[in-house]
C-alpha positions in Angstrom: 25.4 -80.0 -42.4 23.7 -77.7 -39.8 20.7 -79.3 -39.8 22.2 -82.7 -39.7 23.6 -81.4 -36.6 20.6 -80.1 -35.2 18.8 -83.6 -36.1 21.3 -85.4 -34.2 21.1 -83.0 -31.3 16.8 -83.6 -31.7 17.5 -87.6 -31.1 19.5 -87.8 -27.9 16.3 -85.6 -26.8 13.7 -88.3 -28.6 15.5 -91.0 -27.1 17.3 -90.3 -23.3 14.5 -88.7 -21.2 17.9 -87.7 -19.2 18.9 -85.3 -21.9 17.9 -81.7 -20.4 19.6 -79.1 -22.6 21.0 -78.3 -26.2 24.7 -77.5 -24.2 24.3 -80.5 -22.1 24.1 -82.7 -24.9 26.6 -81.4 -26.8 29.0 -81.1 -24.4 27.9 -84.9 -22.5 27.1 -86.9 -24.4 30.4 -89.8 -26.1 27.8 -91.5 -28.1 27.3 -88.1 -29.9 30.2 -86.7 -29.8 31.9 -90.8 -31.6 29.2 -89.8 -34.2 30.2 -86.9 -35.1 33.8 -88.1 -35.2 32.7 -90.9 -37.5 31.2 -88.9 -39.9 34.5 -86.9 -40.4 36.5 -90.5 -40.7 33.8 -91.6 -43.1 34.1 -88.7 -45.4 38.0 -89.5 -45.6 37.4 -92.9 -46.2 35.5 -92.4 -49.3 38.1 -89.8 -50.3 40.2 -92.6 -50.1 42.2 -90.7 -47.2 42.4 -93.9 -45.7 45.1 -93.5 -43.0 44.1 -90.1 -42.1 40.8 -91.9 -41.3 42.1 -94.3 -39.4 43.8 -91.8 -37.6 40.8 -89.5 -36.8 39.2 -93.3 -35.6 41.3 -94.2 -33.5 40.9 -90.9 -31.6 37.6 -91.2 -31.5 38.1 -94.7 -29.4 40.6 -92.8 -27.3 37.9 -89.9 -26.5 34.9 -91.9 -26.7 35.6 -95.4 -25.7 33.6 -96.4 -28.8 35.4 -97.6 -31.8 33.5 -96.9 -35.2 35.7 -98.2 -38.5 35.4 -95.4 -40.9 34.3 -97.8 -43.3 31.6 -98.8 -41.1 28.1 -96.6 -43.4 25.2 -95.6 -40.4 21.8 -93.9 -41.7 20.3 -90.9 -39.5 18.8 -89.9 -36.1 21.3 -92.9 -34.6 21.8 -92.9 -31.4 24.7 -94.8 -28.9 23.3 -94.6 -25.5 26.2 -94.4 -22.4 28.5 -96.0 -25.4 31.4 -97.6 -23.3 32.5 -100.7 -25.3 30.6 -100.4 -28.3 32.3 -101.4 -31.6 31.1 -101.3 -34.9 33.7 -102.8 -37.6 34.1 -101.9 -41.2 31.6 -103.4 -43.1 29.0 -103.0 -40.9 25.5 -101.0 -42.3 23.1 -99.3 -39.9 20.1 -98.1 -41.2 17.9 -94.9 -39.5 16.4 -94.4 -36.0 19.0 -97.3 -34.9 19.5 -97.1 -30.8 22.3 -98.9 -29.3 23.2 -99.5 -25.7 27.2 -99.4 -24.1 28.9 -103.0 -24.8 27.0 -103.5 -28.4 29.5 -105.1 -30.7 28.9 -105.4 -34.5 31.9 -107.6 -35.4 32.9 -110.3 -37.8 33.7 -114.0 -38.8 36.0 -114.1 -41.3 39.8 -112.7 -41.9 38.2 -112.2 -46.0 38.5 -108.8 -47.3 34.1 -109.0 -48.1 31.5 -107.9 -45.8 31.7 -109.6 -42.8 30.0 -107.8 -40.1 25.9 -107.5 -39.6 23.8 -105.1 -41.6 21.0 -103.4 -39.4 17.8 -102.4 -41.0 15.8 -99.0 -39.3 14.3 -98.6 -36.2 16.6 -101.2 -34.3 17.1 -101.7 -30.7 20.5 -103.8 -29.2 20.5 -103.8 -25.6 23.3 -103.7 -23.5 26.7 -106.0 -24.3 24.6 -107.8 -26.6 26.8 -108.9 -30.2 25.9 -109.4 -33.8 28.0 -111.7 -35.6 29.2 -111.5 -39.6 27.3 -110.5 -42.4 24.0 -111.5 -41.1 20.9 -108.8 -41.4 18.9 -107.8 -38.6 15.3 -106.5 -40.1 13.5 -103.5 -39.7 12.0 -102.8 -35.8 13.9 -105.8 -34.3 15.4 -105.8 -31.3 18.4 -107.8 -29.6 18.2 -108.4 -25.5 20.8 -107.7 -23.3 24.2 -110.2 -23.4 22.2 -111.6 -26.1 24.8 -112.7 -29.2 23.0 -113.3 -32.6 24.9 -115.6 -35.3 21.8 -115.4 -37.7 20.3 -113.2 -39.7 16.8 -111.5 -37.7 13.4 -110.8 -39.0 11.9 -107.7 -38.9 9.9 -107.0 -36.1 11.0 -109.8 -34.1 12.6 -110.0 -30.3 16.0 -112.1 -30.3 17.3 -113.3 -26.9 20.1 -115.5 -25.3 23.3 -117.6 -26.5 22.7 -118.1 -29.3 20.1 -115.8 -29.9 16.8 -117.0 -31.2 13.1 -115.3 -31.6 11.1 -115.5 -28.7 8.8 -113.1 -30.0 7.6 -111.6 -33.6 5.9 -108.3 -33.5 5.9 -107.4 -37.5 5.7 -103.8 -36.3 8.2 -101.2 -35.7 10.0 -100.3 -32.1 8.0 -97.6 -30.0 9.6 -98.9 -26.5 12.9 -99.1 -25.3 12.3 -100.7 -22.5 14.5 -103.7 -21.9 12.7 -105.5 -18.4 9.3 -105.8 -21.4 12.2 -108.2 -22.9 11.0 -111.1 -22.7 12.4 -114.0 -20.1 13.4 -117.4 -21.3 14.5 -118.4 -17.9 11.0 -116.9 -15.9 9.5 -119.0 -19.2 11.2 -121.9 -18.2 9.9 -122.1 -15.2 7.0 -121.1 -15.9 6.3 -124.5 -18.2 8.0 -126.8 -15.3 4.9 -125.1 -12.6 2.4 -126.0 -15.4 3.5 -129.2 -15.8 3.4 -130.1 -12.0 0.1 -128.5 -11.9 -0.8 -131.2 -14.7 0.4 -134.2 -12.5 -1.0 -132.9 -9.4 -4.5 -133.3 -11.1 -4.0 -137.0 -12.1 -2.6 -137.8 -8.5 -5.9 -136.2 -7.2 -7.9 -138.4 -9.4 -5.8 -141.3 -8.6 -6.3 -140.8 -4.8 -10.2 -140.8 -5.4 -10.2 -143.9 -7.3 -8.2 -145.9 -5.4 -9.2 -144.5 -2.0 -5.4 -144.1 -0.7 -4.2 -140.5 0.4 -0.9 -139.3 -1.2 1.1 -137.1 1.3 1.2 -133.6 0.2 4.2 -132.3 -1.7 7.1 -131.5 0.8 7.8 -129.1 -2.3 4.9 -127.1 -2.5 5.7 -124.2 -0.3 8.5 -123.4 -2.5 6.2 -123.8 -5.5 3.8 -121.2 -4.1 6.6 -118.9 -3.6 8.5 -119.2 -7.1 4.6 -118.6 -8.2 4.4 -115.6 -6.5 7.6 -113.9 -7.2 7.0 -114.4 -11.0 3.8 -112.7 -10.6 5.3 -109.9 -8.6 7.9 -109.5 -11.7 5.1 -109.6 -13.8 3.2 -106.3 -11.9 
């Protein structure tokens, strides 16, 4: 027991560069104080001290602000970062080394007493507010961007963004960052493809103008090009 405690003490250290001392941690921290509290509602549950553990959960949401179902089974070192809003429902499995930012909700689709809410494999990273949906898996060293909300099961290693979420990158190697502005950007991508593609048709007009020997007028446009240019490449540095 003590040196579960002491392991869980060891990953709010690993994982907030914040985290200064052992008291400050213990005494600061909801995301590791709702663990704790879990694991006491969990023991009940498979006790079958089901209303006492419903109980003891519902305090937890009342002293925490996260709600964990004391069905709900989460492997070791896990961490819940800040922690406001996060909810994890019943049949939900997280596996180890799992970080989760405040807002994250693990929920389900279907009123069906089965599992219905998301398995998570180890070494996962969801960023903030972003949802898993029903009993979907997300593989080992994925992670889930911000607001993101993912309906379909993940493979490992992969990057998962936007509504609905969907791979915009596959890695195939666990999560050593946690950094969520090296998410990538569909939007910057977006844009991105549209500057690429007028960069295309500028070069045909140019040829066109040497062919047929009449001068297009220059792009009213093209300041503004220059400048979305150059404030992706600032985000980029």
């Amino acid at each position: 027991m003590f040196k579960t405690l002491r392991e869980d003490i060891q990953t709010v250290f690993a994982k907030d560069p914040a985290a200064r001392s052992t008291l400050e941690v213990i005494l600061c921290y909801p995301g590791l104080h709702a663990l704790w509290l879990h694991r006491l509602a969990h023991f009940l549950w498979q006790h079958k001290l089901r209303l006492l553990a419903r109980l003891l959960s519902h305090l937890n949401r009342f002293l925490t602000n996260i709600e964990i179902h004391p069905g709900a089974k989460i492997g070791r070192r896990f961490f819940i970062d800040h922690g406001a809003g996060v909810v994890i429902g019943e049949t939900s499995e997280i596996g180890d080394d799992v970080l989760l930012y405040q807002g994250v909700v693990l929920g389900g689709t279907t009123l069906e007493k089965k599992k219905r809410h998301p398995t998570l494999g180890n070494n996962v990273v969801m960023g903030s507010g972003a949802i898993a949906l029903g009993p979907i898996t997300i593989g080992d060293g994925a992670r889930i961007g911000s607001g993101s909300v993912v309906v379909k099961s993940v493979p490992p290693g992969a990057t998962v963004v936007g509504i609905p979420g969907k791979v915009v990158e596959d890695r195939r190697r666990p999560v050593v960052d946690l950094e969520h502005g090296k998410l990538p950007d569909p939007v910057a991508e977006a844009i991105r493809l549209v500057l690429r593609e007028q960069d295309k048709l500028e070069e045909r007009l140019e040829r066109l103008e040497k062919a047929s020997g009449v001068a297009i007028p220059e792009d009213e446009l093209e300041p503004e090009r220059k400048k979305i240019e150059h404030e992706l490449e600032a985000e980029e540095g």
